[in-house]
Structure formats: C-alpha cells, structure tokens
N, C-alpha and C positions, 0 to 999 in steps of 0.2 A: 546696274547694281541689282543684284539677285532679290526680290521678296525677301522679307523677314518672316521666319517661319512660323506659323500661327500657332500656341501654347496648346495640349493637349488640355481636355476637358478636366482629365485629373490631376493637373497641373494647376489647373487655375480654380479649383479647390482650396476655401480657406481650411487653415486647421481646425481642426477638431468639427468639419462638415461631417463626416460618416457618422459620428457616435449621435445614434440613435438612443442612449437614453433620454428619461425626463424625470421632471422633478416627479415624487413617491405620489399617488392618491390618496387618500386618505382609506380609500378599500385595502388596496396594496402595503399601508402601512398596518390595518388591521389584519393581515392575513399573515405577515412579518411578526405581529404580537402573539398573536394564535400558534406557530411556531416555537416561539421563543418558549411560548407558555409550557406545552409540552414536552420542549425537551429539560424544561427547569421542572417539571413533575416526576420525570424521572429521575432527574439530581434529589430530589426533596425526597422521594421513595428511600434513594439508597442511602441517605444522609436519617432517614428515620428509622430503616433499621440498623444503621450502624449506632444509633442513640440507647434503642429499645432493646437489645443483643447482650445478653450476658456470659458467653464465651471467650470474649478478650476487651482488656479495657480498652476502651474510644481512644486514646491517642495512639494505639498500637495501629488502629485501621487508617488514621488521619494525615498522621506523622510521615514523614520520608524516613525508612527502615535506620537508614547510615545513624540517623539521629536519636531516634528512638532504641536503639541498641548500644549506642555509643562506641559502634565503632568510628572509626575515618569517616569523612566524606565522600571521600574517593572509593569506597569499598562499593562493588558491583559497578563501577566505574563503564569499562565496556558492554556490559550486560543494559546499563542505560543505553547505549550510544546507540545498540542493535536495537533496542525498541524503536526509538529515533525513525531509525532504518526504516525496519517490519513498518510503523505510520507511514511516513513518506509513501513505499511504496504500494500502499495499501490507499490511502486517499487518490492519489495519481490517479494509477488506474482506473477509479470510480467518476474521478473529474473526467478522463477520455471515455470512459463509458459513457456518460452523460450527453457529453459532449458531441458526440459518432450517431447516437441515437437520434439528436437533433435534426443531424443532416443526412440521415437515411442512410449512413454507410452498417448495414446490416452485420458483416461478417465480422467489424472491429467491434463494434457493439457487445457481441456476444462474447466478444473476447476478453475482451478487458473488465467487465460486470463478472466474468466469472473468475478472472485474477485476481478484482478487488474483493470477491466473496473467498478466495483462496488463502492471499493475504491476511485477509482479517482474521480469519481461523489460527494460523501460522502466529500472527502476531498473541491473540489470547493466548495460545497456548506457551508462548517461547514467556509469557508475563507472569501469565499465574502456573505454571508448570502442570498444564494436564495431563501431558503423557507420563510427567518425570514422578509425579506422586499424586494429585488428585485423584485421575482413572484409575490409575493402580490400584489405589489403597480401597477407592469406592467397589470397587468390582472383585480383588484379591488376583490381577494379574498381574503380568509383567506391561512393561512399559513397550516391550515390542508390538502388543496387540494395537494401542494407538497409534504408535506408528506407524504399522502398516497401512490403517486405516487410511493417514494423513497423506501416506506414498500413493495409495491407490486412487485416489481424489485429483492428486499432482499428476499422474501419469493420465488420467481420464481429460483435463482441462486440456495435457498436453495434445494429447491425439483428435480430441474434437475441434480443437483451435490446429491443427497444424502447420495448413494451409496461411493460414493468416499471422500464424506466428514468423512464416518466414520471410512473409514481408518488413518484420522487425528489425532491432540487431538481435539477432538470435543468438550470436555469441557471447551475451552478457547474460542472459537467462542459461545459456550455458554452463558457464563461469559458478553463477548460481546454484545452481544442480549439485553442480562437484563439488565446491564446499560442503552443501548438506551432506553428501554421500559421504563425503569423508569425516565428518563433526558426527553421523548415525554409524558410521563404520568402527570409530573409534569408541564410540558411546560402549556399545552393543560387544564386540569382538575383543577390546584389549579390556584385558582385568587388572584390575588397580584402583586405587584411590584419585577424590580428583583433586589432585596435585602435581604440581612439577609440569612435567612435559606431559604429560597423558594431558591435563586440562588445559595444558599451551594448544595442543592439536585439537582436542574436540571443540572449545570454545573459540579459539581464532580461526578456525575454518568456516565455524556457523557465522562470525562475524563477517569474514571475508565475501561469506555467499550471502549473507543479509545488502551489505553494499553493493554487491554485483544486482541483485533484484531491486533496491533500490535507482539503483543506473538505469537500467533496464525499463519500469515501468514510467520511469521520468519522462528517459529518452525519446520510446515509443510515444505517450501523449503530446510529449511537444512535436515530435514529427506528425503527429494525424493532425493538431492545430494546424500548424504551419501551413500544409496541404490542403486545408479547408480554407482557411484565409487566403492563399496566395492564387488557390484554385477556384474560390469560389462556386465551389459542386455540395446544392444541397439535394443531389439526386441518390437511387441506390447505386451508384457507380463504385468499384472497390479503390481505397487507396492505392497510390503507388508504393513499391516498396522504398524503404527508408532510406536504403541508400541515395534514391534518385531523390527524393525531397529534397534532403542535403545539401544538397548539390548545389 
C-alpha cells in the first residue's frame, strides 16, 4: 500500500488562520474618532450655511428635488442612476489606487488615483451641472469651453496611463469614450430642444458610457486585488494584464 500522502501546510490550516486583524486599541479607536470628527465638521459647515443663507428656503437645499417640486418621483429618474454610476466608479478606482500603493505596484497606482481624481471631477459636474450652467453663467461663456477643459484632462490621463491602461479591459473604457462622444456630439452639434429623441441620444449615451466606466473601473481593481492576493507580489513588479488574471 502506497503512503498516504502528507496534507499541505495550507491545507492543514484552520479557518480564518491568515486574517491577521485584532480587536481595535484604544489608540486606533481614537484615531477612528479623530476622523469621524472631521469629516462630521465638514457636514456641520455645509449644514450651517445652508441654515444661515438667505437665497433659497432650507428645504429647497435639504429635500430630494422630485418632492420638493412636486413632481413624480420618478422624475430625473436616470440622471440618479448615472450619479450611482459616476460614484461606483470614482470610489473603485480610489480603493485600487490605495490598494496598488500598498503593494508597490507604481504604474497602477498612478493610474487609478488619477481616474478616481478624473471621476470625481466628471461626477461633480454631471451633479451640479458646471459645464451646463454654473461655468457658463459665472464666466458669460459657452459650455464648450468647460468641456474642453474636461476632454483635455481625459485625453492627458489617457496618454500618461497608456501603457498600463492596456493591461486593462480597455474595451470597456472604450465603450465609455464613445458614449461621451456621442452624448457631447449631440450636446453641442444638433439644435433643438431637449426633448424627444435629441434628449433620448444625448442622455442615454452619457448613461450608457457612465455604466461602461463604471465596469471598467470595478473590473480593473478587482483584477489588480485578485493578482495581489493570488500572487502575493508586494514588490515594484507590474501587474499582469487582465486578461491573464482571469484566467
């Protein structure tokens, strides 16, 4: 009879042996308060001057718009969903950026900190409309000049990341692109009111390329996790690309 064959070390491993947390310090739970504190000083800030502001009554600033106006519920309906979106993929990114930092991978680092700093811009603005009327109105231009602004910021991330972007799925940032282009093409080129089909095309396009960037930077950080965990490289060594993680 053959030996029975001896159990690998990580086999005979109970559960939950690697997780290296522990119960909080009392240091660590004051450094958590210290936190907490600051960012409820900034909530307390915009909560005092939305009290102290005599420009619009307080429940205009407070209220969800749908209610406060008494339309539907349902009005701005999609335009919620792509905020959704615009978050998603704006925290992602910032969790892989963190994350890649960690473990020394340099090239995804710089990539994803400046997606989530791309993101976050893309999102304020798609929220409180600063190309579409703020800049505008503050400045007396058109809405073209901020967007250019925002295309050239986009094309700058794109080409300094390039490299590293194609270890991605690049085809969903792809995907992404072409909605905008087409939702700014449509903005910008066809005259009309937004109604009908004109606001079917520019607003389901940007929605369409909000989800696809959402994909995309989900994607992307759960594949550099994966690759860190399964690879256990907290050296500068570059990811593989994505497809092969995958795998």
């Amino acid at each position: 009879m053959s030996p029975r064959p001896r159990m690998s070390d990580r086999a005979r491993r109970r559960p939950g042996r690697s997780d290296r947390r522990h119960a909080r310090r009392a240091g660590e739970r004051a450094s958590t308060l210290a936190a907490l504190a600051g960012v409820w000083s900034i909530g307390l800030v915009i909560l005092g001057f939305v009290q102290i502001q005599s420009e619009a009554p307080v429940e205009l600033l407070l209220v969800d718009p749908a209610l406060s106006s008494g339309v539907p519920w349902y009005a701005g309906l999609v335009t919620s969903l792509a905020a959704i979106g615009w978050t998603t993929a704006t925290v992602s990114a910032a969790i892989g950026g963190r994350v890649c930092r960690w473990v020394g991978r340099r090239g995804a680092t710089t990539m994803l900190r400046g997606a989530a700093l791309l993101f976050a811009l893309l999102t304020l603005d798609d929220v409180f409309g600063f190309h579409a009327w703020v800049i505008p109105d503050a400045l007396g231009t058109t809405k073209l000049a901020p967007l250019s602004v925002t295309g050239a910021l986009g094309l700058a991330w794109l080409w300094e990341n390039r490299r590293e972007l194609l270890r991605t799925r690049v085809e969903l940032l792809a995907a992404a692109f072409a909605g905008f282009a087409v939702s700014v093409g449509t903005d910008l080129l066809v005259a009309g009111q937004d109604t009908g089909m004109r606001v079917m095309i520019e607003d389901g396009a940007k929605f369409l390329g909000v989800l696809a960037l959402a994909a995309w930077s989900t994607s992307t950080t759960f594949d550099l996790l994966r690759s860190v965990i399964t690879t256990g490289r907290t050296t500068t060594t570059e990811p593989e690309p994505a497809e092969m993680i995958s795998r």
